[in-house]
MARROVO-167724 format. One record per residue (C-alpha): residue in three letters; residue number from 0; x, y, z. Coordinates in pm, whole numbers. Layout:
BEGIN
<rec res="ALA" n="NUM" x="X" y="Y" z="Z"/>
...
This chain:
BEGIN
<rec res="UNK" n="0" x="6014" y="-147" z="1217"/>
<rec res="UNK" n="1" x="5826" y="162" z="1361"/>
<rec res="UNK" n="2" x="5863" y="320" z="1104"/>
<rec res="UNK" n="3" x="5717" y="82" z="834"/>
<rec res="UNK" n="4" x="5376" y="57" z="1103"/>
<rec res="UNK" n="5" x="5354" y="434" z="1102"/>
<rec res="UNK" n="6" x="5388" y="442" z="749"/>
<rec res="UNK" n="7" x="5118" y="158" z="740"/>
<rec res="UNK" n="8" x="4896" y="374" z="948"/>
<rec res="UNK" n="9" x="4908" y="644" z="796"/>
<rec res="UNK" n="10" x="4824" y="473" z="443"/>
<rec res="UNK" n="11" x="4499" y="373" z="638"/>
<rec res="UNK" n="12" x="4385" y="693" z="743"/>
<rec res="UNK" n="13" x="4475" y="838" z="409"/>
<rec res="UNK" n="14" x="4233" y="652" z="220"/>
<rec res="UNK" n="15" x="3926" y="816" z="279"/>
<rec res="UNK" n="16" x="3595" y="741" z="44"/>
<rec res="UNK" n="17" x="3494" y="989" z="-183"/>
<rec res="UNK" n="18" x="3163" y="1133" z="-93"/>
<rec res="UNK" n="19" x="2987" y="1325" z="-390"/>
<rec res="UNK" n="20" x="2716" y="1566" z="-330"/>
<rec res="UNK" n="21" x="2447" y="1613" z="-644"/>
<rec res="UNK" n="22" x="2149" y="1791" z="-657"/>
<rec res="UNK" n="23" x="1872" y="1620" z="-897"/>
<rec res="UNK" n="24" x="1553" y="1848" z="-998"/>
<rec res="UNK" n="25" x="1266" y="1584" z="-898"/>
<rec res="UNK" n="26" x="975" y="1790" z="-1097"/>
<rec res="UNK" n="27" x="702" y="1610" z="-1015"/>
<rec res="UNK" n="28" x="708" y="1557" z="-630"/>
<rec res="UNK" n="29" x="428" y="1719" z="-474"/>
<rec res="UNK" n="30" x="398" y="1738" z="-110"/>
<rec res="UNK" n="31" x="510" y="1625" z="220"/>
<rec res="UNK" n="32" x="437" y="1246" z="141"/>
<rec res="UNK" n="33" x="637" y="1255" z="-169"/>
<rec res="UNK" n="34" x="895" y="1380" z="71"/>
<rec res="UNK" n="35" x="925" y="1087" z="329"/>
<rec res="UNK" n="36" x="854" y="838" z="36"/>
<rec res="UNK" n="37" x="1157" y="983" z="-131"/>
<rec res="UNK" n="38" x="1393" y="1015" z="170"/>
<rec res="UNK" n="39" x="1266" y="651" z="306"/>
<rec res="UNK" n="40" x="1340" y="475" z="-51"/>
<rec res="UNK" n="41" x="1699" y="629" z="-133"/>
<rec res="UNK" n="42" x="1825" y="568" z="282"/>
<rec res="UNK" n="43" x="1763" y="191" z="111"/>
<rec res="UNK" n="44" x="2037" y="284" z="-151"/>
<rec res="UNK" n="45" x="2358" y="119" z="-47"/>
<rec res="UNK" n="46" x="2628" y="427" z="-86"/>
<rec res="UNK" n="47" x="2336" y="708" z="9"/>
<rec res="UNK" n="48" x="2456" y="867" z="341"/>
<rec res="UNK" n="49" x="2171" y="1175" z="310"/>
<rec res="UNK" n="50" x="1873" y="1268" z="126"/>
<rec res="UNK" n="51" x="1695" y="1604" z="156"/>
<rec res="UNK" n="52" x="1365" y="1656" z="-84"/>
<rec res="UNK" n="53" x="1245" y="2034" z="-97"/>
<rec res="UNK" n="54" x="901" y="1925" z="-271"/>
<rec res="UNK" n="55" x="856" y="2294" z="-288"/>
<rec res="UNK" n="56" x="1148" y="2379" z="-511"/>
<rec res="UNK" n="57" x="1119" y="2066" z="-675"/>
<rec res="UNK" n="58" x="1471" y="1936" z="-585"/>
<rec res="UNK" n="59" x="1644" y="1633" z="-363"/>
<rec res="UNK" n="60" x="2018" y="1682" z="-246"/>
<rec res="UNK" n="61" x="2156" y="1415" z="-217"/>
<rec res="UNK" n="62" x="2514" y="1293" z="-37"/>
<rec res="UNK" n="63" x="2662" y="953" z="-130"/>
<rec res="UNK" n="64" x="2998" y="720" z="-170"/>
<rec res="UNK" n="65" x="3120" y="744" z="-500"/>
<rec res="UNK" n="66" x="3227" y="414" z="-493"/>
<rec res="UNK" n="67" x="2984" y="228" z="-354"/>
<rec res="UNK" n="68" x="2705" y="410" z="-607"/>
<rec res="UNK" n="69" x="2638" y="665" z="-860"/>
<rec res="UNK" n="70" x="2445" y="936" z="-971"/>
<rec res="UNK" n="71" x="2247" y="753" z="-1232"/>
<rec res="UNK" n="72" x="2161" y="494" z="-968"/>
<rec res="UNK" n="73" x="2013" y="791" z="-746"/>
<rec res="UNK" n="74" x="1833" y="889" z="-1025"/>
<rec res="UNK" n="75" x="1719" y="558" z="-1076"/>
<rec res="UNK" n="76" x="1624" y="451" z="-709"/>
<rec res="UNK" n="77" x="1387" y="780" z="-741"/>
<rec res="UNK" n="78" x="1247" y="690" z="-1057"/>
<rec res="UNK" n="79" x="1143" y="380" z="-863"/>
<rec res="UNK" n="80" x="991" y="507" z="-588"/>
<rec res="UNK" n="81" x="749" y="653" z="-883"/>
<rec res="UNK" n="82" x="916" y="1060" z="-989"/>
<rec res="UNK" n="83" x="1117" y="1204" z="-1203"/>
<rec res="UNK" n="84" x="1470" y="1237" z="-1123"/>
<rec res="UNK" n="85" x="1621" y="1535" z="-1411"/>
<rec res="UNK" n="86" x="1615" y="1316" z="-1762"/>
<rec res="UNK" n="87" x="1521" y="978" z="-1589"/>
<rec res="UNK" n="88" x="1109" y="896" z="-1577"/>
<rec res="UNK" n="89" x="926" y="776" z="-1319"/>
<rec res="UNK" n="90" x="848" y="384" z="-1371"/>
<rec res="UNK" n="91" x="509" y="335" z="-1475"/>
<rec res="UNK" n="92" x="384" y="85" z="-1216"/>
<rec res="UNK" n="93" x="572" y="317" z="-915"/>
<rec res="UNK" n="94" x="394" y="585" z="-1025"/>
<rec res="UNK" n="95" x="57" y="420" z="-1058"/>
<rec res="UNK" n="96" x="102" y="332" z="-675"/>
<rec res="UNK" n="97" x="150" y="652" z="-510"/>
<rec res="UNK" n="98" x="-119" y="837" z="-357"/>
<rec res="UNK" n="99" x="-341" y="1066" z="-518"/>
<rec res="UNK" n="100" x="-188" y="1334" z="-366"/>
<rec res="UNK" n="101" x="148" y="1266" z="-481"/>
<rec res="UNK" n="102" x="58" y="1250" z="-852"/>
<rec res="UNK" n="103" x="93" y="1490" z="-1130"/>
<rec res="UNK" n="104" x="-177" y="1780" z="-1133"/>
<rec res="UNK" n="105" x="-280" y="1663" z="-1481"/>
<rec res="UNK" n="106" x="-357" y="1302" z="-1295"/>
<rec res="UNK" n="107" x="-590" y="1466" z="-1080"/>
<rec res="UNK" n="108" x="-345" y="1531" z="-770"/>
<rec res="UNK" n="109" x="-122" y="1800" z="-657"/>
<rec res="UNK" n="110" x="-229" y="2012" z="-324"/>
């Protein structure tokens, strides 16, 4: 009998969720607002357990449950918030939305 818990147990513990680290070039953020709008939008993402955007080298890291989401779904979730996530674009009406700051130098914004 103490046996067959301790085997249950250990079953448990065993089973651990596969977390999956990706890094996705996000070209067109600009600045410490696109940043925080980013960060703010993915912690939304059921799965996402961290989200670091380095607007200066134009990338977010990002740390998630495999099973609970995926990297097309990050991509996705950023491309909602209004930038491009590698080959996914930035939906149109997102975009429109963000602050002049935060759009694409050839929109008028950039720092």
């Amino acid at each position: 009998m103490l046996i067959a818990v301790l085997g249950l147990l250990v079953t448990g513990f065993s089973q651990t969720k596969a977390v999956q680290n990706v890094t996705i070039k996000t070209p067109t953020v600009q600045c410490e607002s696109c940043k925080k709008r980013i960060e703010e939008f993915l912690k939304r993402e059921d799965g996402v357990q961290k989200v670091t955007v380095d607007y200066k080298k134009k990338v977010t890291k990002v740390t998630f449950i495999s099973d609970r989401t995926n990297v097309e779904n990050v991509k996705t979730a950023i491309a909602n918030a209004g930038y491009d996530a590698d080959d996914v674009t930035a939906d149109a009406e997102a975009y429109k939305k963000l602050p002049k700051c935060c759009k694409k130098p050839e929109d008028g914004g950039g720092m």
